[in-house]
C-alpha positions as CSV (number, residue, x, y, z in Angstrom):
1,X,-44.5,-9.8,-13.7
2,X,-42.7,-9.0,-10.4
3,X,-45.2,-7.0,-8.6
4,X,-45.0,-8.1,-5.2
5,X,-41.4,-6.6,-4.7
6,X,-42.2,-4.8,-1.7
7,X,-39.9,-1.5,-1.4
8,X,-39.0,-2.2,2.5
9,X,-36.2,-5.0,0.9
10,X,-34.8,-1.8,-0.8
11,X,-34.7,0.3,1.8
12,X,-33.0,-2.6,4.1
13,X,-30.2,-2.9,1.4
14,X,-29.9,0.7,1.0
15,X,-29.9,1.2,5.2
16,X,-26.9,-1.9,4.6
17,X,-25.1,0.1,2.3
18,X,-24.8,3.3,4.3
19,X,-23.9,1.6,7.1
20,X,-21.3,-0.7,5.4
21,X,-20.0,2.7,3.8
22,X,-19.7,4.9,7.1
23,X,-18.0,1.8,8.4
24,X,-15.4,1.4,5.7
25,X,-14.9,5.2,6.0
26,X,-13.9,5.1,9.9
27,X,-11.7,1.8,9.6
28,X,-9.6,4.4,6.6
29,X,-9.8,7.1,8.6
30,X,-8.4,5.4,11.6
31,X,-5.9,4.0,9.5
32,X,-4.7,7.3,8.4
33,X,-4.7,8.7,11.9
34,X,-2.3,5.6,13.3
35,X,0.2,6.0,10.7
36,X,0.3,9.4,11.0
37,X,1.1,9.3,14.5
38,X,3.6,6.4,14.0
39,X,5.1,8.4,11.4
40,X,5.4,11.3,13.5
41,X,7.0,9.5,16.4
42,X,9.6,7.0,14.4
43,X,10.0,8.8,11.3
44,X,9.7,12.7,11.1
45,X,13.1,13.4,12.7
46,X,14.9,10.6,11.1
47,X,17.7,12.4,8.7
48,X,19.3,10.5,5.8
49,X,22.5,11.8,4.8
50,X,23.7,11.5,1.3
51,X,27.4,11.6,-0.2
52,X,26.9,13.1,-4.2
53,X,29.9,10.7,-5.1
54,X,28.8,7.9,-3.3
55,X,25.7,7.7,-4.5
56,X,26.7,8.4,-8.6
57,X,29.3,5.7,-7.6
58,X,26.5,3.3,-6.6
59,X,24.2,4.1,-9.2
60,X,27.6,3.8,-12.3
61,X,29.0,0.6,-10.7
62,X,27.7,-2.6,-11.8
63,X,25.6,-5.1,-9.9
64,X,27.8,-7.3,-7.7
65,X,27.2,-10.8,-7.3
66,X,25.1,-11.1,-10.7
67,X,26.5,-13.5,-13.3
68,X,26.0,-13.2,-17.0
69,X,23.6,-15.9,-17.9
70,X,21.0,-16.7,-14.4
71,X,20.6,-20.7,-15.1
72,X,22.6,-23.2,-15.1
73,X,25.7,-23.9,-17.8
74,X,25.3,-27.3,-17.9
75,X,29.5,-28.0,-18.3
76,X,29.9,-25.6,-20.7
């Protein structure tokens, strides 16, 4: 029987937790707040244009520089 478990370990581990938690939380939140701003200042006004043929003759054609079989033919 386990009774001299004081509760002040659970308390420390709890008090551990919280702090490990609030910590993780900042560090994500930080995170979003720099690539935000990154995207803001390299991204936002970037523009892609986009030809319809082009891009339904890229997506029909087929894949250049793959062969038929990927290994080796051994002379045949």
């Amino acid at each position: 029987m386990l009774t001299s478990c004081p509760s002040n370990g659970i308390d420390n581990v709890n008090r551990t937790d919280r702090k490990l938690l609030r910590d993780l939380v900042v560090v994500v939140a930080l995170k979003l707040i720099v690539l935000s701003v990154l995207w803001f200042a390299f991204v936002r006004d970037q523009g892609v244009s986009v030809d319809a043929g082009r891009a339904a003759a890229a997506l029909t054609s087929p894949a250049s520089g793959l062969r038929a079989s990927q290994g080796e033919n051994h002379g045949q």
